[in-house]
C-alpha positions as CSV (number, residue, x, y, z in Angstrom):
1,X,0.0,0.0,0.0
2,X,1.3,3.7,-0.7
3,X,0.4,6.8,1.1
4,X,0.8,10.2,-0.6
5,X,0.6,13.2,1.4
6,X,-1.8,16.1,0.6
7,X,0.1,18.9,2.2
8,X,-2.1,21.6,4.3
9,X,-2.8,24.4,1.4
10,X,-5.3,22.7,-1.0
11,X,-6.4,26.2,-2.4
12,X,-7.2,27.2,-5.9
13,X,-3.8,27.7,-7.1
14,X,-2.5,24.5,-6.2
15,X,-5.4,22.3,-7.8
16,X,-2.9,22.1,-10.8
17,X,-0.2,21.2,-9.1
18,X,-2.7,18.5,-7.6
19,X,-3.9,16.6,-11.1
20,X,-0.4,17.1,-11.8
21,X,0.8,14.8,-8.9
22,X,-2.2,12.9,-8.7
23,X,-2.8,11.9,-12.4
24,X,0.4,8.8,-12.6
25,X,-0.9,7.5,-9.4
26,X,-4.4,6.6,-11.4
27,X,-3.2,3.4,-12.9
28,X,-0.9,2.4,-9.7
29,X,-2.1,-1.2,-8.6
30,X,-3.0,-1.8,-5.2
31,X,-4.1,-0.1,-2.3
32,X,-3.3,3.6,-2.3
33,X,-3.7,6.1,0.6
34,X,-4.2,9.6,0.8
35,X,-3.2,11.6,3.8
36,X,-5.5,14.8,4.5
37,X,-4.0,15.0,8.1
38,X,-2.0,18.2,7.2
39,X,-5.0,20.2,5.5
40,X,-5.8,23.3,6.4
41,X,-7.1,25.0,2.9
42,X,-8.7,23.8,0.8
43,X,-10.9,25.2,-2.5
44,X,-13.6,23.6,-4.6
45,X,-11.2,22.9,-7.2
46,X,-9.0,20.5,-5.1
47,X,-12.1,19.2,-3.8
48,X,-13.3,18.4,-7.6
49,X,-9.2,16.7,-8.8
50,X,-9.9,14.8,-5.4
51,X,-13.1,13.2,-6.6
52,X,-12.1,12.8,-10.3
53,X,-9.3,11.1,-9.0
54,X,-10.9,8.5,-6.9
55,X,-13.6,8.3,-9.4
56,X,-11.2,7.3,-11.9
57,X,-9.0,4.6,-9.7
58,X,-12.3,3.2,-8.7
59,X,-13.7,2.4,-12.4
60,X,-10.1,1.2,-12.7
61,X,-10.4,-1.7,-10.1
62,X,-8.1,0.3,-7.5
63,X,-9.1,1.5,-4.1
64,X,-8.5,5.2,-2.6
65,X,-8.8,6.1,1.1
66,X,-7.9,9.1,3.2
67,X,-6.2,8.9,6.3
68,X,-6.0,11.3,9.2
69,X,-9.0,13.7,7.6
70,X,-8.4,17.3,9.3
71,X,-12.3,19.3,10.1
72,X,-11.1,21.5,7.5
73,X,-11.3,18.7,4.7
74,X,-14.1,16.6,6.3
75,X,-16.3,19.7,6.3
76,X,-15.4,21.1,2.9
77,X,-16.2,17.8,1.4
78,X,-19.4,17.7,3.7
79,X,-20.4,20.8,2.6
80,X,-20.1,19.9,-1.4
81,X,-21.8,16.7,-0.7
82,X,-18.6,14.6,-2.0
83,X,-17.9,12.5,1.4
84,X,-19.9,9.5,-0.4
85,X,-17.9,9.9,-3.7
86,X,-14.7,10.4,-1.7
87,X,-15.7,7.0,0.5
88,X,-15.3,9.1,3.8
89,X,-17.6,8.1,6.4
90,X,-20.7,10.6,6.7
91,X,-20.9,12.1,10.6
92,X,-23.9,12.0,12.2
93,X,-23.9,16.1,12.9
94,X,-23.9,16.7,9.5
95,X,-26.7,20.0,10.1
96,X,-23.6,21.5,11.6
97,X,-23.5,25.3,11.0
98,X,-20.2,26.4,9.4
99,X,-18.5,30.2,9.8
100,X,-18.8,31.9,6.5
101,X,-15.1,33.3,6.4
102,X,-16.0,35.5,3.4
């Protein structure tokens, strides 16, 4: 099994960067892991290469999990209704009110 680290800034202007890492690792047999456990920003966009990516290892016959899943990316994906197509386990306060930072 391999484990590839997410980093903590997920924003916009890293989502390239993302696919970028992310897109070899589609075909990679076996088990693979990603670690959210150092997120602290993250943006739509990274949310969006997340799913594609898992999306595509799945039809491919290769599981994706997240380990270590900080609040910031458990709510973000909670919040885009993705923690089903990201296989993260759904918690039971989802009605949880967020802080609008804008």
């Amino acid at each position: 099994m391999s484990t590839v680290a997410l980093g903590d800034d997920l924003g916009i202007e890293t989502s390239t960067e993302l696919k970028t890492r992310l897109a070899p690792l589609v075909d990679q047999e076996g088990d693979l892991t990603l670690d959210a456990s150092q997120v602290g920003r993250i943006h739509t966009a990274s949310v969006q290469v997340l799913c594609a990516f898992v999306e595509a290892r799945r039809k491919a016959g290769h599981p994706t999990g997240f380990h270590g899943c900080t609040a910031t990316f458990r709510d973000a994906a909670r919040l885009l209704g993705v923690t089903q197509a990201l296989g993260l386990d759904a918690p039971h306060d989802n009605l949880k009110s967020v802080e609008n930072a804008a």
